[in-house]
C-alpha positions in Angstrom: 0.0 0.0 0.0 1.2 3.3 -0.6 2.5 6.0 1.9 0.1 9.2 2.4 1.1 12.3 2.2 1.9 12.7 5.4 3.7 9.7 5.6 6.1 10.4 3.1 6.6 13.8 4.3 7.9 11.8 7.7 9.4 9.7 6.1 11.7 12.2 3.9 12.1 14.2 7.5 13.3 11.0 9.0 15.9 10.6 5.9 16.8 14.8 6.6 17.2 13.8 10.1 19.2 10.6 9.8 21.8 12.1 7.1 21.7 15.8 8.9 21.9 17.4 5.2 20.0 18.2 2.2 19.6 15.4 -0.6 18.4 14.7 -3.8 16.2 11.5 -5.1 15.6 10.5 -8.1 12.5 10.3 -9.6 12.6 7.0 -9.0 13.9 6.6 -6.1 11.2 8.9 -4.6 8.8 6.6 -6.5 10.3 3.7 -4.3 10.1 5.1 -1.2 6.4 6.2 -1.2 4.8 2.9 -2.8 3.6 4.6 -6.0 3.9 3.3 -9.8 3.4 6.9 -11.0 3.3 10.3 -9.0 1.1 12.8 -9.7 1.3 16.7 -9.6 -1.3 16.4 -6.4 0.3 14.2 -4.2 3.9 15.8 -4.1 1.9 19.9 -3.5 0.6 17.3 -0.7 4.0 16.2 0.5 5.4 19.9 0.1 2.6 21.3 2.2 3.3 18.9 5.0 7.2 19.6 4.6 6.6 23.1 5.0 4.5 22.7 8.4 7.6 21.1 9.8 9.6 23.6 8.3 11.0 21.7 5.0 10.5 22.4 1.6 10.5 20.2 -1.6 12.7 21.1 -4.5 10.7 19.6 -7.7 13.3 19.5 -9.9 12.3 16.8 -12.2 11.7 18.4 -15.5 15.3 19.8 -15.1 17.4 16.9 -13.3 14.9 14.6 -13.0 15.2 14.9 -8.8 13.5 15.7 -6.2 15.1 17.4 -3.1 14.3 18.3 0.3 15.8 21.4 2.2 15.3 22.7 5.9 13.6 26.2 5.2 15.9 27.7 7.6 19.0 26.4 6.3 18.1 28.6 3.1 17.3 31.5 5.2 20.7 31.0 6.8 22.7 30.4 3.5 21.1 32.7 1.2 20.8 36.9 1.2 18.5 39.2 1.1 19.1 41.6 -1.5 19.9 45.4 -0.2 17.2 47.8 -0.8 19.7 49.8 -3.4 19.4 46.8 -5.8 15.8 46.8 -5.2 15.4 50.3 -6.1 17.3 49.4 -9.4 15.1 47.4 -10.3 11.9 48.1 -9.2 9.0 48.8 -11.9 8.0 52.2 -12.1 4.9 52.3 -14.4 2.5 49.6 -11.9 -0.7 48.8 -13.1 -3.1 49.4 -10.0 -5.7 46.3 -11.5 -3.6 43.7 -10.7 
């Protein structure tokens, strides 16, 4: 029987946990590990969501490596900057459209 959503979410926690780092799967492998033949668009925005209450996030990157990764959310808080409010400025739009 497959793993839920939730379950695979722990289980992919427990993996993060175990290895104390960030890691890739294959498609496959990912596959493997939750009990599914195919996976479908719905069931890993389920996994995510769950990740993200426990403060992980999925990294779909199948289309371009043809992994899937999970990350602590803080650990890319930590690594990554913000940018300073000069590049901002640079770059800002000016003309916004007050529809949208």
């Amino acid at each position: 029987m497959a793993r839920s959503a939730r379950d695979m979410a722990d289980q992919l926690i427990k993996i993060y946990s175990e290895t104390k780092k960030r890691y890739l799967l294959t498609k496959d492998e990912f596959k493997s590990i939750a009990g599914k033949f195919n996976l479908k668009e719905a069931y890993l925005w389920e996994v995510d969501s769950f990740l993200r209450e426990d403060g992980y996030l999925l990294v779909d990157l199948r289309s371009e490596e043809d992994s899937i990764g999970v990350i602590k959310i803080r650990r890319i808080k930590k690594q990554w900057k913000s940018l300073s409010e000069e590049i901002v400025e640079e770059y800002e739009f000016d003309d916004w459209d007050e529809e949208d």
